[in-house]
PyMOL commands that place a pseudoatom at each C-alpha (Angstrom):
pseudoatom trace, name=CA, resn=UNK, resi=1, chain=A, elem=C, hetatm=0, pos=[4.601, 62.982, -42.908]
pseudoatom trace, name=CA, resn=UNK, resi=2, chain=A, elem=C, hetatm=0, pos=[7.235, 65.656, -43.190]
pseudoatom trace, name=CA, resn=UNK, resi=3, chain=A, elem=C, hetatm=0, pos=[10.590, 64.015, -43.086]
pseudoatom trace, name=CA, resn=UNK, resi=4, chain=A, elem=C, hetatm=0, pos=[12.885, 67.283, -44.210]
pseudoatom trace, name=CA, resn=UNK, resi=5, chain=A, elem=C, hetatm=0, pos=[14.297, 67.087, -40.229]
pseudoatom trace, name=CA, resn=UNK, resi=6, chain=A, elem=C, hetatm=0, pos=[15.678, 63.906, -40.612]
pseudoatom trace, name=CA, resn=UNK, resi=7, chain=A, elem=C, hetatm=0, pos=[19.890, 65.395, -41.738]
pseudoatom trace, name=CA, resn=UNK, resi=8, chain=A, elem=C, hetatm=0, pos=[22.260, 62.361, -41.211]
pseudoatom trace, name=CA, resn=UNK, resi=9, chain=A, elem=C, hetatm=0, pos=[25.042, 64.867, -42.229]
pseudoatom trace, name=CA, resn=UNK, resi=10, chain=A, elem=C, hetatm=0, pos=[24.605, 65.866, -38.001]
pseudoatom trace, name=CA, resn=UNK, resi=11, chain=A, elem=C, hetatm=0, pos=[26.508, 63.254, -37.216]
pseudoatom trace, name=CA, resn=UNK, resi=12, chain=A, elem=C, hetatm=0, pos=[30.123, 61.884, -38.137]
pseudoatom trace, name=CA, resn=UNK, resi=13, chain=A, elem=C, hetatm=0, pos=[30.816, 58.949, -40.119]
pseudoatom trace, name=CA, resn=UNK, resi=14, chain=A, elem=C, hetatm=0, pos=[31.508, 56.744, -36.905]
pseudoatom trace, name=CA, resn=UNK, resi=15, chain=A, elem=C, hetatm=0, pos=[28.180, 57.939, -35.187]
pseudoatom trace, name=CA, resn=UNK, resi=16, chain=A, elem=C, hetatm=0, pos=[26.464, 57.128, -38.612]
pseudoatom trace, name=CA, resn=UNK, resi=17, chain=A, elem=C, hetatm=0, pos=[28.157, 53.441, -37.894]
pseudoatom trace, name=CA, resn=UNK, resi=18, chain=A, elem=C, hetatm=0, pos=[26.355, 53.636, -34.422]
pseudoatom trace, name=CA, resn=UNK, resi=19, chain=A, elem=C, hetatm=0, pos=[22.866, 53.594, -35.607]
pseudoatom trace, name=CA, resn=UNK, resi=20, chain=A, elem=C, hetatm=0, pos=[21.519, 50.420, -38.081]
pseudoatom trace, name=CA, resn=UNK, resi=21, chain=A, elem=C, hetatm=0, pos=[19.476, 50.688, -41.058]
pseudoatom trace, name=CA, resn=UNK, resi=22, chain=A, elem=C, hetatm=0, pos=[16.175, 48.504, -38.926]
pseudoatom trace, name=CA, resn=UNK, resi=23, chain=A, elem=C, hetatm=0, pos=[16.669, 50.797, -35.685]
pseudoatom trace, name=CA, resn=UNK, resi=24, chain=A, elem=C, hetatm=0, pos=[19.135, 49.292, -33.612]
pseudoatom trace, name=CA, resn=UNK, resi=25, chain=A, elem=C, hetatm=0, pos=[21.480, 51.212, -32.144]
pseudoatom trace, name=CA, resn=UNK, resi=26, chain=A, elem=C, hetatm=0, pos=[24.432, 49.466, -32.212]
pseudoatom trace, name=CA, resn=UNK, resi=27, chain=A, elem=C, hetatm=0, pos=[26.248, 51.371, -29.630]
pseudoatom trace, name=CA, resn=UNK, resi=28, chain=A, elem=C, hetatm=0, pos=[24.315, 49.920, -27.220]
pseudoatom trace, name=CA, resn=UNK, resi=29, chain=A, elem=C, hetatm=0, pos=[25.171, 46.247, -28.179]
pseudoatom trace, name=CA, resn=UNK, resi=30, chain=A, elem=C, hetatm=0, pos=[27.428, 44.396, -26.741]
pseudoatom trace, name=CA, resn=UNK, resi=31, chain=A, elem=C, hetatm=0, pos=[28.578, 42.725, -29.955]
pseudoatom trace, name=CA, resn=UNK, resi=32, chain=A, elem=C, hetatm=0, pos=[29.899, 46.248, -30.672]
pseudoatom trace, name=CA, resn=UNK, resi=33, chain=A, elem=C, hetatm=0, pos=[30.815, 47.487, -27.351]
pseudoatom trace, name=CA, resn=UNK, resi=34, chain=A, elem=C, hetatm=0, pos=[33.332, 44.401, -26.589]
pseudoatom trace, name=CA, resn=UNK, resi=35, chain=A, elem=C, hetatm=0, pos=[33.230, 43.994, -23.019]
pseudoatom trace, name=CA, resn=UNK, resi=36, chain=A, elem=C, hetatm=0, pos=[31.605, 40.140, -22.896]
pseudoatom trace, name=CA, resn=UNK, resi=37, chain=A, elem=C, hetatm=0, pos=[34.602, 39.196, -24.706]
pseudoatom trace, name=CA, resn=UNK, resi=38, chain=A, elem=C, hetatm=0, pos=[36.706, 40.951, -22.445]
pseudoatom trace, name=CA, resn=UNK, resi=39, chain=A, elem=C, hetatm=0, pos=[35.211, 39.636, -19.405]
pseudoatom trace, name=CA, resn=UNK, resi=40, chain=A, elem=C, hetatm=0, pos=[34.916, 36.207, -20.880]
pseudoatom trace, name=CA, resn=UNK, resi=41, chain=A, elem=C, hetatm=0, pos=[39.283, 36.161, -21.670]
pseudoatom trace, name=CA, resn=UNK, resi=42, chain=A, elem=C, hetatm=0, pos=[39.819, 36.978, -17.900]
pseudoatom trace, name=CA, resn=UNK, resi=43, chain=A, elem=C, hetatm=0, pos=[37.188, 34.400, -16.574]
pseudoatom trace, name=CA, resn=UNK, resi=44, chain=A, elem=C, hetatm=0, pos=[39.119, 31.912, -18.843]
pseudoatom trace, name=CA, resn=UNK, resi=45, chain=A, elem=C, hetatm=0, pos=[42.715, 32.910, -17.538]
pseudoatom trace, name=CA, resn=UNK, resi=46, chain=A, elem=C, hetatm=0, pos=[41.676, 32.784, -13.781]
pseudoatom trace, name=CA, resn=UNK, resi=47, chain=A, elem=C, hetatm=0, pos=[39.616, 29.405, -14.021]
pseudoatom trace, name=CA, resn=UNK, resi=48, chain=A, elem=C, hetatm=0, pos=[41.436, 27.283, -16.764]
pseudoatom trace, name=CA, resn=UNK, resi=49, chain=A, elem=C, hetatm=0, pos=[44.542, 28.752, -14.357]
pseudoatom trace, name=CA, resn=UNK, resi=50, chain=A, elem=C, hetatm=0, pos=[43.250, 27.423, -11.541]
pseudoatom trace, name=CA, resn=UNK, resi=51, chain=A, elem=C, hetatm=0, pos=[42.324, 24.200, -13.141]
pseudoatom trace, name=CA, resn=UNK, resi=52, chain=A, elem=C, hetatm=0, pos=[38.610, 23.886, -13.301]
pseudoatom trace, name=CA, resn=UNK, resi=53, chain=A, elem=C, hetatm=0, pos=[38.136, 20.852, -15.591]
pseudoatom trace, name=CA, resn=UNK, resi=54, chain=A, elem=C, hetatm=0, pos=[40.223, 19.189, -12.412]
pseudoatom trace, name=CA, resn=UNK, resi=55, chain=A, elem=C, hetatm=0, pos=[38.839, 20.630, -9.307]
pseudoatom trace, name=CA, resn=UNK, resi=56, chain=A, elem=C, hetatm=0, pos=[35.525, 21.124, -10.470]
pseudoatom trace, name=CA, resn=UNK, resi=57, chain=A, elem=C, hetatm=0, pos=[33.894, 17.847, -10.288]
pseudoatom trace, name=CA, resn=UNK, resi=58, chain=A, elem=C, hetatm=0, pos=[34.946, 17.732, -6.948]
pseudoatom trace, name=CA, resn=UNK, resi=59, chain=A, elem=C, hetatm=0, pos=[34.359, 21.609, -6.005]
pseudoatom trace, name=CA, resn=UNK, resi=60, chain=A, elem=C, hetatm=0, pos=[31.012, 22.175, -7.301]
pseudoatom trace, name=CA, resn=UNK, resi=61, chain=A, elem=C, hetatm=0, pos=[29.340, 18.574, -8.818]
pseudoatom trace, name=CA, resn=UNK, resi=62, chain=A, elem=C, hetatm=0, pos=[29.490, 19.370, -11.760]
pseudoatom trace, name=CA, resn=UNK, resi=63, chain=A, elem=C, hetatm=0, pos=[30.895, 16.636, -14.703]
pseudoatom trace, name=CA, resn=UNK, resi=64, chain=A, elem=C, hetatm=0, pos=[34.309, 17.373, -16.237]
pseudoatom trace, name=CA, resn=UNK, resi=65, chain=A, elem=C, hetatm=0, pos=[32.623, 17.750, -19.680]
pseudoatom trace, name=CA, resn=UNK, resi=66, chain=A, elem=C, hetatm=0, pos=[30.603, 20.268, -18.741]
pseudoatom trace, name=CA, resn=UNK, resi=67, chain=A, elem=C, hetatm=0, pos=[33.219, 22.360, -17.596]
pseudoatom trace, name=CA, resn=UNK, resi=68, chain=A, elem=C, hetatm=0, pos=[35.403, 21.892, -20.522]
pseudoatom trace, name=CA, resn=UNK, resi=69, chain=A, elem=C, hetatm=0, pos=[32.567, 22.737, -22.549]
pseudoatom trace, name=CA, resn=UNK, resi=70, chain=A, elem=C, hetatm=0, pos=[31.799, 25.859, -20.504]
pseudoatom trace, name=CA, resn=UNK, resi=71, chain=A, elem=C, hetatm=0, pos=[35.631, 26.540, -20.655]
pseudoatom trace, name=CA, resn=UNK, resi=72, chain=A, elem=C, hetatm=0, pos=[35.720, 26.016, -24.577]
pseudoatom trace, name=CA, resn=UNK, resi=73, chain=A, elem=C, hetatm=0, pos=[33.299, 28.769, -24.915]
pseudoatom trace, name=CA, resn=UNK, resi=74, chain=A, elem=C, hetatm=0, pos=[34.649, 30.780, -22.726]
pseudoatom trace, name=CA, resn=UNK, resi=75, chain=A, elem=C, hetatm=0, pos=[37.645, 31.206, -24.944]
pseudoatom trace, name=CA, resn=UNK, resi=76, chain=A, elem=C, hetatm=0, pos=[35.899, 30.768, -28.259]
pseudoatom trace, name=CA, resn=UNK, resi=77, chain=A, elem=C, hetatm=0, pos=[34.166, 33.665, -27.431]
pseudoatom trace, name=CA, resn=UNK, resi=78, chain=A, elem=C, hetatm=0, pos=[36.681, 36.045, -26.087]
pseudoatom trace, name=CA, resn=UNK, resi=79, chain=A, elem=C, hetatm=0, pos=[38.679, 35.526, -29.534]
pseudoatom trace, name=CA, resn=UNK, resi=80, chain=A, elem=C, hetatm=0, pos=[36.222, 36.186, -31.211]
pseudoatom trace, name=CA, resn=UNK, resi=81, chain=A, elem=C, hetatm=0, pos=[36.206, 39.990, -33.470]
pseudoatom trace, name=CA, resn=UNK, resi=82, chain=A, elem=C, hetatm=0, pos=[34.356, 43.440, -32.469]
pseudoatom trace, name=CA, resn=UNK, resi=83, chain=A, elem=C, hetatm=0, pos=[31.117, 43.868, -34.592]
pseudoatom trace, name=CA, resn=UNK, resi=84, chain=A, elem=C, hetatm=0, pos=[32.172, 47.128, -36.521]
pseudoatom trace, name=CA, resn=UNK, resi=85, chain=A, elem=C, hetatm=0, pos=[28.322, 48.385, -36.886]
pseudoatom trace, name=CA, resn=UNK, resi=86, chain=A, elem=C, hetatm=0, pos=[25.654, 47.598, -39.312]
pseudoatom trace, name=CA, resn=UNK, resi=87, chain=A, elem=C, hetatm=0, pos=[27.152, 50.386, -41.429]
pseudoatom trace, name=CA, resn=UNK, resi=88, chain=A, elem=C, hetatm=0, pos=[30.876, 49.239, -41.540]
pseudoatom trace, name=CA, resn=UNK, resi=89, chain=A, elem=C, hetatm=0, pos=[32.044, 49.045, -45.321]
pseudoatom trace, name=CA, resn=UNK, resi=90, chain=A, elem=C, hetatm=0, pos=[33.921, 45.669, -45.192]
pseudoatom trace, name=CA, resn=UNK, resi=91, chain=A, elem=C, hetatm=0, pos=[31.355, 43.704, -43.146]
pseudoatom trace, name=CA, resn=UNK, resi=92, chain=A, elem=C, hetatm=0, pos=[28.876, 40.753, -43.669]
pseudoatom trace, name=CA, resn=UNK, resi=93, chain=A, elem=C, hetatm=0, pos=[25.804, 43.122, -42.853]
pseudoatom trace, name=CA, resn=UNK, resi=94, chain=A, elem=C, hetatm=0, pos=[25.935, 43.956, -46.316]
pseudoatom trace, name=CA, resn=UNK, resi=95, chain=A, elem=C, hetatm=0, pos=[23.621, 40.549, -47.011]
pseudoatom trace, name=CA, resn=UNK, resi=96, chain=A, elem=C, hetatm=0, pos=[20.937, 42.732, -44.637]
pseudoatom trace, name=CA, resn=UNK, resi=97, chain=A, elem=C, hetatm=0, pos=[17.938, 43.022, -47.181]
pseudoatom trace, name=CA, resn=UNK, resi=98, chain=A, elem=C, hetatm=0, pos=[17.123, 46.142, -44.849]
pseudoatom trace, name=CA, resn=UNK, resi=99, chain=A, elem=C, hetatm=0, pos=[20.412, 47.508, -45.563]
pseudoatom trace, name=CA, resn=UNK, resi=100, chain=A, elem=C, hetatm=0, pos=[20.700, 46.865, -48.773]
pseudoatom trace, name=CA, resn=UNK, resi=101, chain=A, elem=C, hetatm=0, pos=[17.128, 48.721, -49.551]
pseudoatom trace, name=CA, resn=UNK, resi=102, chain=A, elem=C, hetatm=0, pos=[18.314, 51.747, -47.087]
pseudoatom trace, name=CA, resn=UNK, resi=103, chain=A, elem=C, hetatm=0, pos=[21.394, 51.758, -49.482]
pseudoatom trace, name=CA, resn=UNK, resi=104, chain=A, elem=C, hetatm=0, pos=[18.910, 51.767, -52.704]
pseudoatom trace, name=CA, resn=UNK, resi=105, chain=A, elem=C, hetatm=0, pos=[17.358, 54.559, -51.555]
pseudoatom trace, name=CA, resn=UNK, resi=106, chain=A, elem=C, hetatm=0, pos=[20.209, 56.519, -49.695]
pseudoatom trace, name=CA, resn=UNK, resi=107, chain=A, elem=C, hetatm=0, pos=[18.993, 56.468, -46.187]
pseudoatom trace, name=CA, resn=UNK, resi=108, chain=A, elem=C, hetatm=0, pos=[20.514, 56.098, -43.228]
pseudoatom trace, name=CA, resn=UNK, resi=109, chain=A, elem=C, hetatm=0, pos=[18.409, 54.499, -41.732]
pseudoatom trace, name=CA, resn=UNK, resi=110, chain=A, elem=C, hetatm=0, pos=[14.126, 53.504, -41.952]
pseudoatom trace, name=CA, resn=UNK, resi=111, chain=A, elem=C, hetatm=0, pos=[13.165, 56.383, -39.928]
pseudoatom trace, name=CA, resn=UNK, resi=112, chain=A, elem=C, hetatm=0, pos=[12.980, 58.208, -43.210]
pseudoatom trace, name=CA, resn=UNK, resi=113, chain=A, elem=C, hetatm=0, pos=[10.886, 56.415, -45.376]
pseudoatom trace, name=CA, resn=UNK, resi=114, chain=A, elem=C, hetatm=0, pos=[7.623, 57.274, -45.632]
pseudoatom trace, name=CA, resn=UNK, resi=115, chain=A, elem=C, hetatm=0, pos=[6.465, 53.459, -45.763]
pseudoatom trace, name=CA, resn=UNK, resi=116, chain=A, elem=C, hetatm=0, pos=[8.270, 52.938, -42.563]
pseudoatom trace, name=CA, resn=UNK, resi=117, chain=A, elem=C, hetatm=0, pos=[7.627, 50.230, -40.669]
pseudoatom trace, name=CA, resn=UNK, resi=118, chain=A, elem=C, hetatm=0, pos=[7.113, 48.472, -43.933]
pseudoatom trace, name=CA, resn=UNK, resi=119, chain=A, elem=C, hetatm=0, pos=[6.814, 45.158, -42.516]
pseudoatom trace, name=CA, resn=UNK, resi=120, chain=A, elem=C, hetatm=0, pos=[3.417, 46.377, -41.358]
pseudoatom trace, name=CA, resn=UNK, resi=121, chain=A, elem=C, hetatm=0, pos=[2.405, 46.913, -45.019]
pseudoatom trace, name=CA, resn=UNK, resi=122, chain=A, elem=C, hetatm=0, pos=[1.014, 44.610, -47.625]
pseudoatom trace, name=CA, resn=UNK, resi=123, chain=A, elem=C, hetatm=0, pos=[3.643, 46.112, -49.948]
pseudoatom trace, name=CA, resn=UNK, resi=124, chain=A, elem=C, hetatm=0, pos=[6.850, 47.168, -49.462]
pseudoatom trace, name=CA, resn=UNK, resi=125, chain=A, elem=C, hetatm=0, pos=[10.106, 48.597, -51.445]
pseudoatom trace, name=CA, resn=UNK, resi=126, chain=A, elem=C, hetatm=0, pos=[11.732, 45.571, -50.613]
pseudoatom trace, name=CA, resn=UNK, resi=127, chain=A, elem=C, hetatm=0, pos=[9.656, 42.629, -49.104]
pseudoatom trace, name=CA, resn=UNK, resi=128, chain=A, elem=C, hetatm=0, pos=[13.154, 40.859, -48.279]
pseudoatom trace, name=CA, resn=UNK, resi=129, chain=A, elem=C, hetatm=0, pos=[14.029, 43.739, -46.419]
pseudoatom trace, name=CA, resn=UNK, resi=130, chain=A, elem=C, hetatm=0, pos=[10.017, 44.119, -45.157]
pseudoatom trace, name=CA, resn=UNK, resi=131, chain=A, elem=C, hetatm=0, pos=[10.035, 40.058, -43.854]
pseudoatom trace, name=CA, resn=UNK, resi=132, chain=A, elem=C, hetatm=0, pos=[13.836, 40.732, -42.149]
pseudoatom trace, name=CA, resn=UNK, resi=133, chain=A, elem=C, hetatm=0, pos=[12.616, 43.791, -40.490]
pseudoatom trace, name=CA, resn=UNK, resi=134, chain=A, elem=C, hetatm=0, pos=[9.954, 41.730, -38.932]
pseudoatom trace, name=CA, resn=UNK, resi=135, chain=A, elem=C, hetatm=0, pos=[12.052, 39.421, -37.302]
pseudoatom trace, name=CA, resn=UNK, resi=136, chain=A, elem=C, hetatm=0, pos=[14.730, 42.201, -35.821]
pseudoatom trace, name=CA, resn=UNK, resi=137, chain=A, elem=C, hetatm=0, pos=[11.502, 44.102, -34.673]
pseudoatom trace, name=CA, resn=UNK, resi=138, chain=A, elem=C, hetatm=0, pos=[10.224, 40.614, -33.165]
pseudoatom trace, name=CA, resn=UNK, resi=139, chain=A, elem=C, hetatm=0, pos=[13.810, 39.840, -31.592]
pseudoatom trace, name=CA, resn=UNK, resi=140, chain=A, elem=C, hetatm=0, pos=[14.066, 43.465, -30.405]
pseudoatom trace, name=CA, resn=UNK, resi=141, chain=A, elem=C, hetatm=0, pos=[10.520, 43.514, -28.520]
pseudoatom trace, name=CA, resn=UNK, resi=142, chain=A, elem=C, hetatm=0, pos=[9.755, 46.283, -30.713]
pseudoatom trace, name=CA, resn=UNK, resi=143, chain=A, elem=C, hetatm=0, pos=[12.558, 48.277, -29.335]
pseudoatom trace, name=CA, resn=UNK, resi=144, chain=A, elem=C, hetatm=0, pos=[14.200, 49.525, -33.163]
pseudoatom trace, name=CA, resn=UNK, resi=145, chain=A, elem=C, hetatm=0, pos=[10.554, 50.620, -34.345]
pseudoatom trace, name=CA, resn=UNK, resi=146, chain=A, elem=C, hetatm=0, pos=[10.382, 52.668, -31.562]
pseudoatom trace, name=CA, resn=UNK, resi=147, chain=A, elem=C, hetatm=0, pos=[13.843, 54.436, -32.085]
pseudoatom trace, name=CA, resn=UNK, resi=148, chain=A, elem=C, hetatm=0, pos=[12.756, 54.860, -35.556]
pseudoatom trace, name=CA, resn=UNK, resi=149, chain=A, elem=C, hetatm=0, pos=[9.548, 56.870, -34.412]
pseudoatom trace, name=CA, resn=UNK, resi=150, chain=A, elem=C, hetatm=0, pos=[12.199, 58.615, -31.724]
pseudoatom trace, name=CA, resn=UNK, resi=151, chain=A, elem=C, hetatm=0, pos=[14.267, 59.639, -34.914]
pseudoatom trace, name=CA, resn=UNK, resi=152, chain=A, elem=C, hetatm=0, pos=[11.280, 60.918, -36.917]
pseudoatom trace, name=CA, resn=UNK, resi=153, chain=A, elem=C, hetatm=0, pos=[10.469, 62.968, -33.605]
pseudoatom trace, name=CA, resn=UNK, resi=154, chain=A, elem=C, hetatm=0, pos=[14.047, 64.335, -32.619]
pseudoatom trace, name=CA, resn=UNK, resi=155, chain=A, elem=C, hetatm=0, pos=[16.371, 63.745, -35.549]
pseudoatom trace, name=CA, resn=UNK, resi=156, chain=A, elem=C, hetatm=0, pos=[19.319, 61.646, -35.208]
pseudoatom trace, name=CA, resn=UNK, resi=157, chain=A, elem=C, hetatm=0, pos=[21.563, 64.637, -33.351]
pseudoatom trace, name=CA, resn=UNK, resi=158, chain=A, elem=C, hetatm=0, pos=[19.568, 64.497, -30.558]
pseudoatom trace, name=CA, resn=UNK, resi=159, chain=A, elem=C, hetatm=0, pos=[18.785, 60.839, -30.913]
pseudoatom trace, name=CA, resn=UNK, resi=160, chain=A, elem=C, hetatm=0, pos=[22.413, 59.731, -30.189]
pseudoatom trace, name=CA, resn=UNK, resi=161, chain=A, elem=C, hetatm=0, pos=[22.931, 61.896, -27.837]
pseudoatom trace, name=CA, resn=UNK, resi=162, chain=A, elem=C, hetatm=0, pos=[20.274, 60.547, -25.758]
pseudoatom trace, name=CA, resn=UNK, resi=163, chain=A, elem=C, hetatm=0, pos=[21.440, 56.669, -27.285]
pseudoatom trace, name=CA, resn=UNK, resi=164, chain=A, elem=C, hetatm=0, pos=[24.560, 57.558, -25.536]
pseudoatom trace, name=CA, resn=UNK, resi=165, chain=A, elem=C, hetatm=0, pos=[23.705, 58.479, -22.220]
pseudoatom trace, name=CA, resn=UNK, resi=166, chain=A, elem=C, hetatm=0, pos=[21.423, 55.733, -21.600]
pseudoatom trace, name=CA, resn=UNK, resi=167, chain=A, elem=C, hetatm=0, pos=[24.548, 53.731, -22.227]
pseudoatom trace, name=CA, resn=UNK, resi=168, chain=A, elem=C, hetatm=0, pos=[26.561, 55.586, -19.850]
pseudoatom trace, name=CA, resn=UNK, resi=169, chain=A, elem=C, hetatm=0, pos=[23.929, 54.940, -17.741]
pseudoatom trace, name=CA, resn=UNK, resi=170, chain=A, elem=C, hetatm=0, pos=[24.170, 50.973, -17.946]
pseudoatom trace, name=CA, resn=UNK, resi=171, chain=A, elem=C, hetatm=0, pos=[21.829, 49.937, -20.481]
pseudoatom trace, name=CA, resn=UNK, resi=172, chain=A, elem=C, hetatm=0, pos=[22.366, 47.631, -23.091]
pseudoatom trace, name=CA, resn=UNK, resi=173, chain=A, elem=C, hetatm=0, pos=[20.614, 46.152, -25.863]
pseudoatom trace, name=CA, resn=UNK, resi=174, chain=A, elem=C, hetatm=0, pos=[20.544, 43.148, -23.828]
pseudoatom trace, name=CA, resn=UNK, resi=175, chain=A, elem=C, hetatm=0, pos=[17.730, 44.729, -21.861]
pseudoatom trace, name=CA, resn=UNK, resi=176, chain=A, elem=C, hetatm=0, pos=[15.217, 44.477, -25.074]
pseudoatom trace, name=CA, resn=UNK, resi=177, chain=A, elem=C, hetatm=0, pos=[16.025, 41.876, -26.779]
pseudoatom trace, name=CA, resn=UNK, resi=178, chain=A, elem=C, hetatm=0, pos=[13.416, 39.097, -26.944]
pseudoatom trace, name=CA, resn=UNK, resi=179, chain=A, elem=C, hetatm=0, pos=[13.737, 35.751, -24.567]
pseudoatom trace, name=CA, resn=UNK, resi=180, chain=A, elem=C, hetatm=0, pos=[11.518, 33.915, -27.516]
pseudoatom trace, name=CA, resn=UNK, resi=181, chain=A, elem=C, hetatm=0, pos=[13.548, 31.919, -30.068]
pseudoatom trace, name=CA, resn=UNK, resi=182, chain=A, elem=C, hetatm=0, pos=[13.454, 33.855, -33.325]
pseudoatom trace, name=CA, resn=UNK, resi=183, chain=A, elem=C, hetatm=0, pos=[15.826, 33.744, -35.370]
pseudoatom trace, name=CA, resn=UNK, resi=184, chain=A, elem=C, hetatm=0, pos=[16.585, 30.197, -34.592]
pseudoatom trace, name=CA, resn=UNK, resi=185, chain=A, elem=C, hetatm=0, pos=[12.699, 29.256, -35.391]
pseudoatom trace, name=CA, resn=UNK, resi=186, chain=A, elem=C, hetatm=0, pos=[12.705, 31.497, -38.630]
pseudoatom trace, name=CA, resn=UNK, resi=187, chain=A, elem=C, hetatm=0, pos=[15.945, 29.421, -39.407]
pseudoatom trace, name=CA, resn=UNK, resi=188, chain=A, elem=C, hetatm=0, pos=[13.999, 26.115, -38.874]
pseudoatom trace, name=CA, resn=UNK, resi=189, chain=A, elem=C, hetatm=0, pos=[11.164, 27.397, -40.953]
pseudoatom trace, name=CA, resn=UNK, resi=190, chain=A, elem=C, hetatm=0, pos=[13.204, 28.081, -44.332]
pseudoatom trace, name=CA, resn=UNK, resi=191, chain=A, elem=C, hetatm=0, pos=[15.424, 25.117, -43.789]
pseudoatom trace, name=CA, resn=UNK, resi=192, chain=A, elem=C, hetatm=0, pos=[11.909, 23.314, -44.013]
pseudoatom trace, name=CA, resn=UNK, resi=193, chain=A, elem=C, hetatm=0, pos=[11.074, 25.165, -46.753]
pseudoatom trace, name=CA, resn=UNK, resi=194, chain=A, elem=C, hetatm=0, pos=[13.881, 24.803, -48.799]
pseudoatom trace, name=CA, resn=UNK, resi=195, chain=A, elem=C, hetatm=0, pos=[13.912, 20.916, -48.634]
pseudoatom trace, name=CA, resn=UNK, resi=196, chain=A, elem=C, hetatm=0, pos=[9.942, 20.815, -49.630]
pseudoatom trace, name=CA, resn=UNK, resi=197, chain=A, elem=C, hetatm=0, pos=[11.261, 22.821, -52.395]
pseudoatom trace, name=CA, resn=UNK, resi=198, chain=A, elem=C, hetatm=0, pos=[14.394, 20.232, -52.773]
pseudoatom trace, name=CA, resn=UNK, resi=199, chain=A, elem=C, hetatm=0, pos=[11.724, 17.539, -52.543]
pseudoatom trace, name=CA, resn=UNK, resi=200, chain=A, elem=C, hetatm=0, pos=[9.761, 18.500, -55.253]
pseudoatom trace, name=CA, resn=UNK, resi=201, chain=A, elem=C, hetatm=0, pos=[12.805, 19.336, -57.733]
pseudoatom trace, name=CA, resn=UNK, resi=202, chain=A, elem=C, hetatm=0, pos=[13.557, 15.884, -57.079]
pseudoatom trace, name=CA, resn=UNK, resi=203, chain=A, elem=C, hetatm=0, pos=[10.255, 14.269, -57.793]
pseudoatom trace, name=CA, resn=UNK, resi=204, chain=A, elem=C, hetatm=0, pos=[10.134, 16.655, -61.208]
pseudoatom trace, name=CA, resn=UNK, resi=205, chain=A, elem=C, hetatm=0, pos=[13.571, 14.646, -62.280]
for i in range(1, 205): cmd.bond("trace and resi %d" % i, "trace and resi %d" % (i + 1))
show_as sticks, trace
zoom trace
């Protein structure tokens, strides 16, 4: 497949931040964007203000525990930081195997490899980066392997462009993103993994 169209140098170094390394575009997340945390700090003002954990037992049913707990995360999450991007220098993303193996190979993002999607491969240049890839994809409904194949098609110019007026438009990555429990279930499955391992270290001593 001929790739040559694929120039991140068409975009600046903060649109390069808008796009990750799997697919995602990242300006369309809200974990980017801001605005939950936003809405979440005024919704905590105007009901720990008026005193929810007080009146609402008696306002709506519900048990004073719940609304503390509901009022906890309320401000928990409207402290909480901006994601900068799955590109940002200074930024835990750099553990992201997919990152780290568009980094080996200076892309921007999959779109131009020619293995891409490589979790669809028996091998990969990175089968870290191949098994993570699955899950975003899985999370994502598919939704980051088809803006790679929109990249391959367009280039990332036009790609952004078009990123950016969907988001004008309303959407959010919210809109794609899988109902299923994945990353929580992928988390269960190496924590069992890694204590058979732990188990059998054990019987070896």
């Amino acid at each position: 497949m001929e790739l040559d169209n694929l120039d991140p140098n068409e975009l600046s170094e903060s649109e390069k931040h808008l796009i990750a390394p799997c697919g995602i575009y990242c300006g369309a997340c809200d974990l980017f964007l801001g605005n939950s945390r936003n809405l979440a700090k005024e919704m905590y003002r105007i009901l720990n203000g008026f005193n929810m954990a007080d009146v609402g037992p008696w306002a709506m049913g519900i048990q004073r525990e719940r609304v503390v707990d509901f009022l906890n995360i309320l401000q928990n999450w409207s402290q909480g930081s901006k994601c900068p991007g799955c590109w940002a220098g200074d930024w835990e993303s750099r553990s992201c195997p997919v990152r780290a193996c568009s980094q080996q190979q200076v892309f921007l993002t999959c779109a131009e490899c020619d293995r891409m999607p490589c979790n669809r491969l028996e091998e990969g240049p990175s089968p870290e980066g191949a098994a993570f890839l699955e899950l975003v994809t899985k999370r994502y409904s598919n939704w980051n392997i088809v803006n790679l194949e929109r990249i391959r098609e367009v280039g990332y110019r036009r790609f952004v462009d078009e990123m950016q007026e969907k988001v004008r438009n309303g959407f959010l990555t919210s809109d794609v993103i899988s109902r299923e429990m994945v990353m929580s279930e992928a988390k269960e499955k190496r924590k069992k993994k890694t204590g058979k391992r732990g188990t059998r270290r054990n019987r070896n001593l």
